[in-house]
C-alpha positions as CSV (number, residue, x, y, z in Angstrom):
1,X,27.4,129.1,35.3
2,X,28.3,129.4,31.5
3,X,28.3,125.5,31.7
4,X,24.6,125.6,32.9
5,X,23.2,128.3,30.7
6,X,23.9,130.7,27.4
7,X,24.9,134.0,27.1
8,X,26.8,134.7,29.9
9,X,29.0,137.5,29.9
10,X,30.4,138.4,33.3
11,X,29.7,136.2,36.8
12,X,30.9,138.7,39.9
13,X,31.6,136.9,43.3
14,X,31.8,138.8,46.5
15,X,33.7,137.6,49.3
16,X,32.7,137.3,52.6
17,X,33.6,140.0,54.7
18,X,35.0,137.6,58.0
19,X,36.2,134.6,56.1
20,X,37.5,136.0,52.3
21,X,37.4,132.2,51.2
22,X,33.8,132.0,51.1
23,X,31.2,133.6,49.4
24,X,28.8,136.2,50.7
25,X,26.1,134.2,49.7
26,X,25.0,135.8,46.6
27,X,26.4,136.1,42.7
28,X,25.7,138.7,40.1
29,X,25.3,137.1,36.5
30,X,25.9,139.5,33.4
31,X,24.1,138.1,30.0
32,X,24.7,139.5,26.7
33,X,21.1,140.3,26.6
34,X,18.0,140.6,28.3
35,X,16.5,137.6,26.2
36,X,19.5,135.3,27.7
37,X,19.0,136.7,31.1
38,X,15.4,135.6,30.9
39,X,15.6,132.3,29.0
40,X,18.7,131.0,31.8
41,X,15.9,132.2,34.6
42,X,13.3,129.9,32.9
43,X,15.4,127.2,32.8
44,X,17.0,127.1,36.3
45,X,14.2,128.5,38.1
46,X,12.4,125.2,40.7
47,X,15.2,122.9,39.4
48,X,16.2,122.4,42.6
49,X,20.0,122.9,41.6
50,X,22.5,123.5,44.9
51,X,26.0,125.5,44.3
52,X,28.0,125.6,47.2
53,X,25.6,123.5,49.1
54,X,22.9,126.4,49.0
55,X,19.6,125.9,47.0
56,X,19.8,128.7,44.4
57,X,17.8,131.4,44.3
58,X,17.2,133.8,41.6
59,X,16.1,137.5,41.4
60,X,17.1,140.2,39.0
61,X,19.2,142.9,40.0
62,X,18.3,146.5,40.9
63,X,20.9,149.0,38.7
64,X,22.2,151.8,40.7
65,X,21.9,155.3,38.5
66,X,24.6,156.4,36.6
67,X,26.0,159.9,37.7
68,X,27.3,162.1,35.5
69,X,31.0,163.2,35.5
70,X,30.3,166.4,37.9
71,X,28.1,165.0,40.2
72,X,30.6,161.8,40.2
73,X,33.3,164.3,41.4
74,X,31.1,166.3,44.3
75,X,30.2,162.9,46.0
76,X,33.8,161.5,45.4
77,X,35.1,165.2,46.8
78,X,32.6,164.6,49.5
79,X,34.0,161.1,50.6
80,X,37.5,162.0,50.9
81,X,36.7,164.9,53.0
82,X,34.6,162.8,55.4
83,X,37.8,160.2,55.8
């Protein structure tokens, strides 16, 4: 990706769950900023670039809420009682 476009700060891939040498299918892109996010989404949007033999697809990611540090702990307290 940071050969393709500017402004990339962090690319996370996920493995697939069955076969940990492949991908899940999807990619997360950090930028540095929102302007880079947006300009690399104008330029590679309907260029009809493949990686890993799959057209690419772009969307922007939904951030999960931040907790803060006590209700961090109750859901965290929570999971290792339900193990």
């Amino acid at each position: 990706m940071r050969r393709l476009i500017e402004g990339v700060r962090d690319v996370i891939v996920y493995p697939d769950v069955l076969h940990k040498s492949r991908n899940r299918g999807f990619t997360f892109v950090e930028f540095e900023t929102h302007g880079d996010a947006t300009m690399a989404r104008r330029r590679l949007v309907g260029t009809g670039l493949h990686l890993g033999g799959l057209p690419l697809a772009i969307d922007w990611a939904v951030l999960e809420p931040e907790l803060d540090d006590d209700t961090e702990r109750k859901f965290s307290k929570a999971d290792k009682l339900a193990r």
